[in-house]
C-alpha positions as CSV (number, residue, x, y, z in Angstrom):
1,X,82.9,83.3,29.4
2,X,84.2,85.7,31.4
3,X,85.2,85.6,34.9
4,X,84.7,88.4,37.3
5,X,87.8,90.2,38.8
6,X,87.4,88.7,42.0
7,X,88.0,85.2,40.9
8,X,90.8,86.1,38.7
9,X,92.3,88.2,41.6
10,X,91.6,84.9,44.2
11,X,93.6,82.6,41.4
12,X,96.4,85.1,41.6
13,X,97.1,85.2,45.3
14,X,96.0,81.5,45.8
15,X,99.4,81.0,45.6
16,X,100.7,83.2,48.1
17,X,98.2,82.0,50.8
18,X,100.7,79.6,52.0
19,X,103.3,82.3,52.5
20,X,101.0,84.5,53.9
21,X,99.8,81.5,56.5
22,X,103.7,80.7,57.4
23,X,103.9,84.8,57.9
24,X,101.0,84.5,60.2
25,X,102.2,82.0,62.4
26,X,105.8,83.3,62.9
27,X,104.0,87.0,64.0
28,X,102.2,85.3,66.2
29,X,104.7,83.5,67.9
30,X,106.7,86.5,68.0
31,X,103.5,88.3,69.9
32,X,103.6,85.5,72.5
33,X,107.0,85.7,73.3
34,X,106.8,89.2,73.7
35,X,103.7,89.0,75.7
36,X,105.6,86.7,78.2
37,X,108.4,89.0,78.2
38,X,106.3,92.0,79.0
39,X,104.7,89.9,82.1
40,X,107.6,89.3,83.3
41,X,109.0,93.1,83.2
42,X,105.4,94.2,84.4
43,X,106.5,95.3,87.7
44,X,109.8,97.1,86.7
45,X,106.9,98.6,83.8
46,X,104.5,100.1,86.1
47,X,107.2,101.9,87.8
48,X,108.8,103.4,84.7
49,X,104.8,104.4,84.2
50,X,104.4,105.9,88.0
51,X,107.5,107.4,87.8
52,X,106.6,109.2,84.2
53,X,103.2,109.8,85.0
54,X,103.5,111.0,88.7
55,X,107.0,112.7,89.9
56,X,108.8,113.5,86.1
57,X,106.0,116.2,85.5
58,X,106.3,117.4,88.6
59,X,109.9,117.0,89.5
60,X,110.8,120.6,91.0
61,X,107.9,120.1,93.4
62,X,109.6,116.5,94.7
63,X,112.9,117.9,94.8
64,X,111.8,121.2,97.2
65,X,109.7,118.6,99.4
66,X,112.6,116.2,100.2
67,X,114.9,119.1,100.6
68,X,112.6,120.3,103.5
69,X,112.6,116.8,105.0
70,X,116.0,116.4,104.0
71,X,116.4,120.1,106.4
72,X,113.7,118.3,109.0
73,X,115.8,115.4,109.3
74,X,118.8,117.3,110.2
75,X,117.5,119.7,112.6
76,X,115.7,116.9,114.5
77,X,118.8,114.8,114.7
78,X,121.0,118.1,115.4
79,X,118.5,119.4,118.2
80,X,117.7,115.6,119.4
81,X,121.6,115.4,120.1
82,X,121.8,118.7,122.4
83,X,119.0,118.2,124.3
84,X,120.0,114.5,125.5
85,X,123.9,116.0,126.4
86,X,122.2,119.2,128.7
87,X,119.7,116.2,130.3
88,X,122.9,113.9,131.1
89,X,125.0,117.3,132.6
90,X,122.1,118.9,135.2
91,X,123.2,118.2,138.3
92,X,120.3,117.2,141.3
93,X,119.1,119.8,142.6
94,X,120.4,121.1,145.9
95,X,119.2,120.8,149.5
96,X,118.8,125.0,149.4
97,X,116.3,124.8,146.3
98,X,114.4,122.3,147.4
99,X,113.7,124.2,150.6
100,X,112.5,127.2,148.5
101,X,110.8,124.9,146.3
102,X,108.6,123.6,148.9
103,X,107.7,127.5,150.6
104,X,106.6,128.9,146.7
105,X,104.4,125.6,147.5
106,X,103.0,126.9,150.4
107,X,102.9,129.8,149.6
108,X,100.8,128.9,146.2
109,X,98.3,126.5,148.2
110,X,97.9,129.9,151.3
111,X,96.6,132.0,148.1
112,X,94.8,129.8,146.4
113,X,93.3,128.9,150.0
114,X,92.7,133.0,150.2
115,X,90.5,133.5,146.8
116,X,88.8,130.7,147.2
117,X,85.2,131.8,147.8
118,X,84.1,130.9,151.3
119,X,80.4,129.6,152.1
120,X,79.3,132.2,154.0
121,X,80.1,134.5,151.1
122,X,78.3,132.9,149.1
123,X,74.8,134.1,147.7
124,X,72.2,131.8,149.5
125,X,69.9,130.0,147.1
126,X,65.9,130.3,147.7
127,X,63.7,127.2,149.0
128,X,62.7,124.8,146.5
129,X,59.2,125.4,145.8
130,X,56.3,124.5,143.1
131,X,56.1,126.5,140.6
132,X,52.4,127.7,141.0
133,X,53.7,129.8,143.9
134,X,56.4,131.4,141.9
135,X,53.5,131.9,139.4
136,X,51.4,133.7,142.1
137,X,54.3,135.9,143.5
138,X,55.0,137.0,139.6
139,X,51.4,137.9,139.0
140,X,50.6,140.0,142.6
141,X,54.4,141.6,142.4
């Protein structure tokens, strides 16, 4: 009688299905290992995956923005400097420009005093009155 090629082929490699069990296990340790390794390295990972993903492609843009902050920076702190040195040296103002101070005041509050509009310049407003008498005055005008 003869058997079918998948028996005889089953006989043949019965004997490697202990090898191939013992291969099976030591890949699979190896996976875990390497699983526990990668969960620990996740965070170092994910920014070698930002860092590829986002600013490598586009590195010329990065480098020209923090140039122009870089430039920002420097002007502000250069500017910031120069400003605080002139505030310290300003002496008080004296007793003679304070006097003129105070008549361009006056003088400010006299025209603005002037061009105000006065009340009897004013237009005067009409009477309040119901509006079927402004109704009648429209119609017999």
């Amino acid at each position: 009688m003869k058997k079918p090629p998948r028996k005889i082929l089953l006989q043949r490699h019965q004997a490697a299905d202990a090898k191939l069990n013992q291969t099976r296990r030591a890949v699979i340790a190896q996976m875990e290992k390497a699983s526990v390794t990668r969960a620990e390295g996740l965070p170092l990972r994910a920014l070698l995956k930002l860092w590829r993903e986002l600013v490598w492609p586009c590195r010329r843009t990065w480098a020209g923005l923090t140039a122009v902050w870089l430039v920002l920076l420097v002007l502000q702190l250069a500017s910031r400097d120069a400003t605080e040195v002139v505030a310290r040296k300003t002496p008080p103002p004296s007793p003679e420009m304070l006097q003129v101070l105070r008549q361009q005041h006056l003088l400010l509050a006299e025209l603005v005093e002037r061009s105000a509009p006065r009340v009897a310049d004013q237009p005067k407003s009409t009477p309040a009155r119901p509006r079927s008498q402004l109704q009648e005055e429209m119609w017999t005008a």
